[in-house]
C-alpha positions in Angstrom: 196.4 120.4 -16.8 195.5 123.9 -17.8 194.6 125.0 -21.5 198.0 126.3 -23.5 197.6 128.1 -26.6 200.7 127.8 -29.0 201.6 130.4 -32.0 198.7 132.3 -31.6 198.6 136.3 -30.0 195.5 135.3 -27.5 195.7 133.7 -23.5 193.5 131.4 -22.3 192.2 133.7 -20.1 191.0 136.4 -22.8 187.7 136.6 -23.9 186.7 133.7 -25.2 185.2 135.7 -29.0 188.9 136.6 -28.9 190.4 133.1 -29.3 189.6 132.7 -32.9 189.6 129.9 -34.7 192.7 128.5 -33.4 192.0 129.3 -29.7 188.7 127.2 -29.9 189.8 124.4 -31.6 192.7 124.1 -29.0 189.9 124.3 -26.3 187.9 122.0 -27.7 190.4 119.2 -28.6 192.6 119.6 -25.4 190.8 121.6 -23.1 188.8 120.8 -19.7 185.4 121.1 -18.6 185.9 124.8 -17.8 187.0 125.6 -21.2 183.9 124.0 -22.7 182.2 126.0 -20.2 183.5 129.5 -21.0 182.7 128.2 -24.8 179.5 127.5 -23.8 179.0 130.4 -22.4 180.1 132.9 -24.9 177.6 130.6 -27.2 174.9 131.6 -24.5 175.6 135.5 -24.3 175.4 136.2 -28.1 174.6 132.8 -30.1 174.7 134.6 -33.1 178.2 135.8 -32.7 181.7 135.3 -33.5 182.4 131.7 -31.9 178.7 131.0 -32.7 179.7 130.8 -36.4 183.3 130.0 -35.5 182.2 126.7 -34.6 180.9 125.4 -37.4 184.2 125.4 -38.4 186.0 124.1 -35.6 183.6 121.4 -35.3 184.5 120.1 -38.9 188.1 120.5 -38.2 188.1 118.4 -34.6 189.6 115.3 -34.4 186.7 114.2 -32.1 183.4 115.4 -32.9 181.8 115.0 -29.3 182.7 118.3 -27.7 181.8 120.3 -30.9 178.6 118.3 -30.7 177.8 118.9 -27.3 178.3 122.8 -27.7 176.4 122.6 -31.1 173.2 121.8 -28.8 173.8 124.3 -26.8 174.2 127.0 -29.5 171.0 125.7 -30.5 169.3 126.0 -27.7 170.6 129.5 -27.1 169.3 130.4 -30.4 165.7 129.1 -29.9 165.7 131.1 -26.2 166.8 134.2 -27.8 164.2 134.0 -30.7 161.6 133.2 -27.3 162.7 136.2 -25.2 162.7 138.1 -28.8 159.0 137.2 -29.5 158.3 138.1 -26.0 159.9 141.8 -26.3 157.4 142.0 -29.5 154.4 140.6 -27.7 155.4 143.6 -25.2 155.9 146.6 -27.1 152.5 145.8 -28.8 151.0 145.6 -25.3 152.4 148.6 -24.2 151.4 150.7 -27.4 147.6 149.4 -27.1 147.8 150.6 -23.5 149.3 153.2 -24.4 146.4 154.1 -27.2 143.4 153.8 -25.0 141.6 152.1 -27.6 140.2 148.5 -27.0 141.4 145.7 -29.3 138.9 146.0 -31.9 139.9 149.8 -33.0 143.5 148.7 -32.4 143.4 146.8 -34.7 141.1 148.7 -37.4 144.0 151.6 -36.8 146.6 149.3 -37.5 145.0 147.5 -40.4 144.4 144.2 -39.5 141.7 142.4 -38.0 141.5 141.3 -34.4 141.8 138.0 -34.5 145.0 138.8 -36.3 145.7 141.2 -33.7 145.0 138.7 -31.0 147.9 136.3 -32.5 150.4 139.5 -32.2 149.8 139.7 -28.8 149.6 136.1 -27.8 153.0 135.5 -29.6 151.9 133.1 -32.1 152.5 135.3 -34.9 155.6 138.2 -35.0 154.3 141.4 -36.8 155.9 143.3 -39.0 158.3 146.0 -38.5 155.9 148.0 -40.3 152.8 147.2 -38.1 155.4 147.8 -35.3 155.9 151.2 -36.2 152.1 151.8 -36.8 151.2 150.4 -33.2 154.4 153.1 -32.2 152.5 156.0 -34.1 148.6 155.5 -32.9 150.0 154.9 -29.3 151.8 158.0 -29.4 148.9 160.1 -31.8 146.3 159.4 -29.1 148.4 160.2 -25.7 
């Protein structure tokens, strides 16, 4: 049987952020497998958008809690692989601005203020930088083109 929506303005078929509160709890109480799929999808492509913190809600209000369980995991697991592939476009741009400086890691890291061992921790991933040491690794890279 194929989803229906009642009294609200939204189809099935439309975007799945455009369901709404309503739209999602319908999927996820009377939905199929390719409902929950499109959910978790939409929880994939942006887990810190608008049926990211829809569900909360939707999971409190469902009459079984398994499916708002199951997507739960998978919003978190979206959320720890974004904050990954965000760490790794840090760990980048700081590569790319030492290359870019010419300077080896020790004055790198005396120009941006920090120590190398420090430095070393920003570019391994361990530790994230601050925007401001961001913006200083932006300014020597471009100073000493």
């Amino acid at each position: 049987m194929s989803l229906k929506f009642r009294n609200i303005t939204v189809a099935p078929s439309d975007p799945v952020d455009r369901w709404g509160f309503e739209g999602l709890l319908t999927a996820v109480e009377r939905g199929g497998i390719d409902d929950w799929r499109r959910i978790a999808d939409a929880l994939t492509r942006d887990p810190r958008g608008k049926v990211a913190s829809e569900l909360a809600e939707v999971a409190d209000a469902a009459e079984n809690p398994a499916v708002p369980s199951l997507l739960q995991r998978v919003l978190q697991k979206s959320l720890r692989d974004s904050e990954a592939q965000e760490r790794q476009e840090v760990v980048d741009e700081l590569q790319r601005h030492l290359r870019g400086s010419g300077l080896s890691r020790a004055d790198f890291a005396v120009r941006l203020g920090t120590s190398q061992s420090r430095l070393s921790t920003y570019l391994n991933g361990k530790v994230v930088p601050s925007a401001a040491v961001l913006m200083r690794a932006r300014r020597i890279s471009q100073l000493l083109r």
